[in-house]
C-alpha positions as CSV (number, residue, x, y, z in Angstrom):
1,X,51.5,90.3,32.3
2,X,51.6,89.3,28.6
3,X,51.8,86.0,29.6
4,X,48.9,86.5,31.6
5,X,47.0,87.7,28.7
6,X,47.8,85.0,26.3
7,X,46.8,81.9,28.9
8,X,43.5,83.7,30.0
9,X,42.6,84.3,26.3
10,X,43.4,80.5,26.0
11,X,41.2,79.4,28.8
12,X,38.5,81.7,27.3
13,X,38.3,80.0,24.1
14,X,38.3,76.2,25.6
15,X,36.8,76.7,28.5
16,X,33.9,79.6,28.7
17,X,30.3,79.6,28.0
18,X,30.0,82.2,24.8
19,X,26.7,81.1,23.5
20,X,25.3,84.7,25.5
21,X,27.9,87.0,23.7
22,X,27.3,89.2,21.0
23,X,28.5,91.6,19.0
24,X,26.0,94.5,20.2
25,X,27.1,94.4,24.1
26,X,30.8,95.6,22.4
27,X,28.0,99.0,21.7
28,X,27.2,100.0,24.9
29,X,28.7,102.0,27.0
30,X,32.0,100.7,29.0
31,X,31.2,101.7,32.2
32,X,27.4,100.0,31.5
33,X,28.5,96.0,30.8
34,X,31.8,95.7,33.2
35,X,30.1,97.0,35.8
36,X,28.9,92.8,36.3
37,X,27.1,89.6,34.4
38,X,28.0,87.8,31.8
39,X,31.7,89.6,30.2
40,X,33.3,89.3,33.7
41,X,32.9,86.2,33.6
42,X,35.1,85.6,30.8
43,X,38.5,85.6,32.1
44,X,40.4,87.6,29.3
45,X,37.8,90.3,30.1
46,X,38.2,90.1,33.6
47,X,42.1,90.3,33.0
48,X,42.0,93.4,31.5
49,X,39.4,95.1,33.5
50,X,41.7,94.1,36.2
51,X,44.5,96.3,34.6
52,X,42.0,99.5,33.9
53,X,42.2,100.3,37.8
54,X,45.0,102.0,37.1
55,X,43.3,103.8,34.7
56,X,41.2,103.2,31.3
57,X,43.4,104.2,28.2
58,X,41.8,104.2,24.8
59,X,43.8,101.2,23.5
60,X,42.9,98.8,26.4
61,X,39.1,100.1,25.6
62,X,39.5,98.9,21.9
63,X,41.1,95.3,23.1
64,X,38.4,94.9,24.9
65,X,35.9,95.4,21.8
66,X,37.9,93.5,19.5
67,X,38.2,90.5,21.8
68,X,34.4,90.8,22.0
69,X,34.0,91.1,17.8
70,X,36.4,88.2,17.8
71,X,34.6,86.0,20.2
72,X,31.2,86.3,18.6
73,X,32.0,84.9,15.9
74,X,32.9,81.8,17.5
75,X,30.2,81.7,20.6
76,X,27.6,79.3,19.6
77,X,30.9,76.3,18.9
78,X,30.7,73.8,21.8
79,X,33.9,74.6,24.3
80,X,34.6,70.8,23.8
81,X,35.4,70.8,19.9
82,X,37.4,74.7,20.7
83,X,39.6,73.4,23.1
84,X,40.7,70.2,21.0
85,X,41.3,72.3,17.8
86,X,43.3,74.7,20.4
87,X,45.3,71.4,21.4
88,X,46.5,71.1,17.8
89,X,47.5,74.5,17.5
90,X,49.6,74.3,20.8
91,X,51.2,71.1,19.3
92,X,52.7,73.7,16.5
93,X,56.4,73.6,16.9
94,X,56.5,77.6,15.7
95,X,53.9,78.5,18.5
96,X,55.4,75.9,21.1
97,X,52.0,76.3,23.1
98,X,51.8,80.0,23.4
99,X,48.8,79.9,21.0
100,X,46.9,82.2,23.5
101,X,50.3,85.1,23.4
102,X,50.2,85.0,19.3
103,X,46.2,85.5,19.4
104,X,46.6,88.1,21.9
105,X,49.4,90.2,19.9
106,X,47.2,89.6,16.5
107,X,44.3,90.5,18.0
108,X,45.8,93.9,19.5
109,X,47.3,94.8,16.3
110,X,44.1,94.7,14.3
111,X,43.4,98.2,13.1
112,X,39.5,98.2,12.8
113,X,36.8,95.9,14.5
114,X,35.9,94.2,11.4
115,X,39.6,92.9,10.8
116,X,38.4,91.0,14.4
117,X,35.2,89.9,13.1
118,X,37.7,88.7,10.4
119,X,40.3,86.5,12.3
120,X,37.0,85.3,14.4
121,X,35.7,83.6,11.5
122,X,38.8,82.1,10.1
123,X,39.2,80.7,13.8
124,X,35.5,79.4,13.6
125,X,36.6,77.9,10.2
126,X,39.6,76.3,11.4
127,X,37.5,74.8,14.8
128,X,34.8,73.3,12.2
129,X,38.3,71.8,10.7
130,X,37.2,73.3,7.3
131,X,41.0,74.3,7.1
132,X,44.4,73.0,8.8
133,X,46.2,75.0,11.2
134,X,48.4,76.3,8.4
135,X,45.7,77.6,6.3
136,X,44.2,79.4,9.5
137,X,47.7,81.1,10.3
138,X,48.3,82.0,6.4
139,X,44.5,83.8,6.9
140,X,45.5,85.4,10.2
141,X,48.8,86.6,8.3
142,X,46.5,88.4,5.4
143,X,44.0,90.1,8.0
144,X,47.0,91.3,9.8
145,X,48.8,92.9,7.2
146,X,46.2,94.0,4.0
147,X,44.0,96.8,4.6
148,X,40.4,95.9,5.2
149,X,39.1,97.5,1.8
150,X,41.7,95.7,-0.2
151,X,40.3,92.4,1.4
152,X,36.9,93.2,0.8
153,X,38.3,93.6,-2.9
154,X,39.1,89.6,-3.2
155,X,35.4,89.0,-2.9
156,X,35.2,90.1,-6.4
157,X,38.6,88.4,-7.4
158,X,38.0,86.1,-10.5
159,X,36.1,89.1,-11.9
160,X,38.9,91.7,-11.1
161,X,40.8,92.9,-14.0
162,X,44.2,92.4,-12.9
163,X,45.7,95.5,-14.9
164,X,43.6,97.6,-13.0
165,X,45.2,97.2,-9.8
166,X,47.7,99.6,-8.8
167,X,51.4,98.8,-8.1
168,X,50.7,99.2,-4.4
169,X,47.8,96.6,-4.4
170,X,50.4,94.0,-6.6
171,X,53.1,94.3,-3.8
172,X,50.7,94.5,-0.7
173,X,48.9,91.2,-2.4
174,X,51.5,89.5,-3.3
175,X,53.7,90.1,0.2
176,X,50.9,88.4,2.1
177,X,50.5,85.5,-0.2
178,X,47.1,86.5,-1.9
179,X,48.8,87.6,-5.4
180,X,51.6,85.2,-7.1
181,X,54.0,85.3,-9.7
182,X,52.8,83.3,-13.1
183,X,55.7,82.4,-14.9
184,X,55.3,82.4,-18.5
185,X,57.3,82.3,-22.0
186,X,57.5,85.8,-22.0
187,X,58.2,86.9,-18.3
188,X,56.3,86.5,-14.8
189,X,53.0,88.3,-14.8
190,X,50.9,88.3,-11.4
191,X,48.0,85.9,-10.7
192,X,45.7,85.2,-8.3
193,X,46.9,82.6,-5.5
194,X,43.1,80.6,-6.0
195,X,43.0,78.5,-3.5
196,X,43.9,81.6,-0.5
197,X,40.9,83.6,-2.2
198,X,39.1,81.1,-2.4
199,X,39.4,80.5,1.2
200,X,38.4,84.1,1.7
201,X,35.6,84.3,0.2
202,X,34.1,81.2,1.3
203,X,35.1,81.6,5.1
204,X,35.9,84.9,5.9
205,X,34.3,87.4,3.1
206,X,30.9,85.5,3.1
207,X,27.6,87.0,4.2
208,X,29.6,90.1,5.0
């Protein structure tokens, strides 16, 4: 069934119509917008609503929302330019063409909605080709693992005074890439990793 997920998550994003998706349809009720129209037509939608005859738990209910938050962000990209970006990620020898499985498992893990809204815009960045694959994974890897108000903190990075940061915030930045270790004369201090903030800010933490 997993593998189910991850190919019709993969036909969603190179084949579907999204440019009638948004964000406020993931508001209404459940029962209201999968009743018919426009989400079942969307086959990762129609996948999971599949599963809920069994019965509706809360987790399947918050997939659903967050593949909806994710989506948005990407709906208004013709399907033409998603699925050749999608091509180059399924010629990554890591994924081996099971791009569709790794999005699904990221995008379940995601602990809030806005950490979706989050990996849809680095996706939308990396369709527009204003990153590389690895950049796009390295982002996928930081909205993952940080917590969403310690993202939100990079906005304000170069202005951040680094010995204000706790020792939790040091590890949690630097174990996801975001922090580094500057070597100087007299020992390794932490820095900034510019070029991931900057990618941050400019893709992911703008006009949020």
């Amino acid at each position: 069934m997993s593998d189910q997920l991850g190919d019709s998550l993969t036909e969603t994003l190179a084949e579907s119509e999204l440019s009638d998706l948004s964000s406020e349809i993931a508001e209404v009720a459940l029962d209201s917008f999968l009743q018919d129209g426009f989400l079942k037509d969307l086959p990762v939608i129609n996948i999971i609503t599949g599963l809920w005859k069994t019965g509706v738990t809360v987790r399947d209910f918050l997939l659903t929302k967050k593949l909806i938050y994710f989506l948005n962000e990407i709906q208004d990209i013709p399907a033409e330019r998603r699925k050749r970006m999608l091509a180059n990620l399924e010629r990554d020898k890591e994924f081996r063409g099971k791009v569709g499985d790794n999005l699904m498992l990221l995008i379940d893990r995601l602990d809030s909605l806005g950490k979706a809204r989050f990996l849809g815009k680095a996706f939308r960045a990396y369709v527009n080709e204003s990153f590389d694959s690895s950049h796009f994974w390295d982002l996928a890897l930081i909205i993952d693992r940080l917590p969403s108000h310690y993202i939100q903190k990079i906005r304000d990075w170069q202005s951040l005074a680094i010995p204000s940061l706790s020792s939790i915030e040091h590890q949690l930045y630097l174990s996801v890439g975001v922090g580094i270790f500057d070597i100087r004369v007299s020992g390794s201090v932490f820095g900034w990793n510019e070029e991931i903030c900057e990618l941050l800010c400019n893709y992911i933490l703008n006009n949020d």
